[in-house]
C-alpha positions, 0 to 999 in steps of 0.5 A: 484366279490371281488377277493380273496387274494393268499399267499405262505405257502409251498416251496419246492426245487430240483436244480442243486446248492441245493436239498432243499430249505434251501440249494439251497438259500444258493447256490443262495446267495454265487454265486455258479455255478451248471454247471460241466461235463455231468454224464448222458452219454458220451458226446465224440460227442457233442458240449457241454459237461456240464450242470446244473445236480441236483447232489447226488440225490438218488430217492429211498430216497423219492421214492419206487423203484418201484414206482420210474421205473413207473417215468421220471426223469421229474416227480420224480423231481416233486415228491420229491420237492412236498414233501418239500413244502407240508411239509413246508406247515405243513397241518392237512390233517385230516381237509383239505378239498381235493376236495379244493386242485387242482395241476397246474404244469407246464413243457416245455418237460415233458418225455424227457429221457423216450421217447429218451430211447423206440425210441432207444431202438426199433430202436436196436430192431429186429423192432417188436414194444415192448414197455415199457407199462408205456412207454406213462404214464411216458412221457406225460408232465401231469403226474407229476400233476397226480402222486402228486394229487394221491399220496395226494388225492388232488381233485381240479383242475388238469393240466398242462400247457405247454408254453416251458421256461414259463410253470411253471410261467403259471402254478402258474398263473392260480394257483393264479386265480383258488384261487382268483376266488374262484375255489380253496382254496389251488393249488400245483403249480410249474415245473420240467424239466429234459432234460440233455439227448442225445436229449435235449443236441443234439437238443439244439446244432443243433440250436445253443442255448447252450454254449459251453464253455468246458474248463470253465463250471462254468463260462459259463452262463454269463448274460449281459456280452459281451462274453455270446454266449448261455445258459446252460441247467439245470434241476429240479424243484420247487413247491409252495403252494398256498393259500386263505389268510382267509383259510392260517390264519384260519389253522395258517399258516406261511406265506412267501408272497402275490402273486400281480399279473400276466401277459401273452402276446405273442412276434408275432415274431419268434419261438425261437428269442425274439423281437429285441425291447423286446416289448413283454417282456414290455407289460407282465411286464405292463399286470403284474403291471395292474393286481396287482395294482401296478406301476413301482415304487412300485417295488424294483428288477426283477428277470430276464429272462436272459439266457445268450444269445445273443438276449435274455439279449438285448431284455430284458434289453430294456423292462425293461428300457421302462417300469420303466423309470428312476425308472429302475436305481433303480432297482436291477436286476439279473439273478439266471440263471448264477448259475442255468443254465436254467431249461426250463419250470421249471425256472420260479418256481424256479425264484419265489421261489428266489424272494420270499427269497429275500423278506424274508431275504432282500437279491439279489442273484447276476448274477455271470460270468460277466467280461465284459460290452455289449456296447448293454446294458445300463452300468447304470442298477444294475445288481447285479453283482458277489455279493449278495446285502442286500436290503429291498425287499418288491415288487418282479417281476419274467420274464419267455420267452420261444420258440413261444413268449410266455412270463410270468410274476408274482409279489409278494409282501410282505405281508401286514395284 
């Protein structure tokens, strides 16, 4: 069967350096770190005392109260940067045929803060069980999807894929292929996260995965740098629509990109540890070009991975190199995660969204916080270091790892008529 074309018509955008789309680029492109002290609660006890907070974020702008208390933080994120992409997306709902329109989103953890808060709230208790009844629907890592099929009466396919630091890069993959195979006409597709809790902090520092650089927060995510020693954990989310490009043209639609293709794979490895030889981070940026249709060369710039930790920028600067070869000098890399820090299953819809601006105004985002080479990592790599770089982007490629080995990877592309 001729599998059909997939393009990008809405954007929407809730992060620690920006709580739109327009502003969160604009934080992307002046080198503008997100990381400051921890608001949520007191952080006296804690190894790490900073994260990647999304910051003057009022819920009951967007939400109803109480709509709002029937959400974790994970789903009201979800919510509100649906709300701007469908927006951006500028649909006649009077002639969308709904039963068309699925939702695929994606979410390492899902109701973090909610579950954290019940448990302890009972522990305190008299030990009689007397839970919150919404305290299940707001937990489960599905039901973001549900409150935005609900809220739009959207129809189609809906679920969620969970896959830790990959799911959102999942969930817009199988978005593409429910479009390209004909399943759908237009997928609301993305992640949200929202993890900066006394659990997610305290189970993160037990394995000794966060930095903790508390005299200097904003420089603490620092992507191939020698002195790098852990991400930073950040929240929020990021939605994209997407859709057939016959219906996009039909409706008029503006049109950002053209998704190429994705590609999955596992490492076999380890639970959190990446591949020492990146073998799994290559053969999902192989599996990606075969599904596109594309060679190494065809690509102009791959945003990374790279979360700032120590294994992790190694493995993945190694893949790269077997995969483009000589092509890999040419390249611009970066890693938006030393200004984001790391939204978990929702780093890879915001990834994508920092690519597709790239294409769109020819522009790098830079990976900020690097001081010093790593002797473990080839000198000879653009790394878009401290400073965006104009550049004509045309082919985009977006990595996404996450804890078990599983690895995502999605291209996009400029569009061509």
């Amino acid at each position: 069967m001729k599998l059909r074309r997939v393009v990008v018509t809405g954007l929407g955008a809730l992060t620690p350096i920006g709580n739109t789309v327009q502003e969160y680029w604009e934080g992307l492109i002046n080198g503008k770190s997100g990381a400051a002290p921890i608001t949520y609660f007191d952080t006296t006890n804690f190894k790490t005392k900073f994260a990647c907070e999304v910051k003057n974020f009022n819920v009951e702008d967007f939400i109803e109260r109480k709509d709002a208390r029937k959400m974790d933080r994970y789903a009201q994120y979800a919510v509100v940067a649906t709300d701007e992409a469908v927006k951006d997306a500028k649909f006649d709902f009077e002639k969308l045929d709904k039963d068309r329109v699925g939702v695929i989103w994606g979410s390492g953890i899902g109701g973090l803060e909610t579950f954290q808060e019940e448990v302890i709230g009972w522990a305190k208790g008299s030990g009689i069980p007397k839970f919150n009844p919404f305290f299940i629907p707001k937990m489960i890592a599905d039901i973001a999807g549900g409150h935005i099929s609900i809220k739009y009466g959207f129809r189609g396919p809906n679920f969620t894929t969970v896959s830790a630091c990959a799911s959102s890069t999942n969930a817009l993959i199988d978005a593409f292929n429910y479009i390209r195979l004909g399943h759908a006409d237009v997928m609301v597709t993305g992640g949200s996260e929202a993890a900066v809790t006394i659990a997610g902090m305290g189970g993160f520092n037990a394995m000794h995965a966060l930095s903790t650089r508390n005299d200097d927060p904003t420089t603490a995510s620092r992507p191939m740098d020698k002195d790098r020693e852990g991400f930073v954990l950040g929240e929020g989310a990021g939605s994209l629509i997407l859709e057939e490009y016959d219906h996009a043209v039909a409706r008029g639609a503006t049109i950002y990109c053209e998704i190429g293709g994705g590609g999955m794979s596992a490492d076999a490895h380890h639970i959190t540890a990446p591949h020492p030889e990146g073998l799994g981070a290559k053969n999902v940026m192989i599996n990606c070009l075969r599904d596109a249709g594309l060679t190494p060369e065809d690509v102009d710039g791959v945003n990374m991975h790279g979360t700032s930790t120590p294994l992790g920028d190694i493995a993945e600067s190694k893949a790269i190199l077997e995969v483009f070869g000589e092509h890999a000098y040419t390249l611009n890399l970066n890693s938006t995660k030393s200004m984001t820090g790391h939204l978990l299953g929702a780093a890879g819809a915001i990834e994508t969204i920092s690519s597709i601006l790239s294409i769109k105004h020819g522009i790098v985002p830079p990976t900020i916080n690097h001081f010093t080479d790593d002797e473990n990592i080839d000198p000879k790599l653009n790394f878009t270091f401290n400073k965006a770089q104009k550049r004509d982007m045309n082919v985009v490629m977006s990595n996404t790892f996450g804890f078990g080995g599983h690895n995502a990877c999605v291209l996009i592309k400029k569009l061509e008529l």
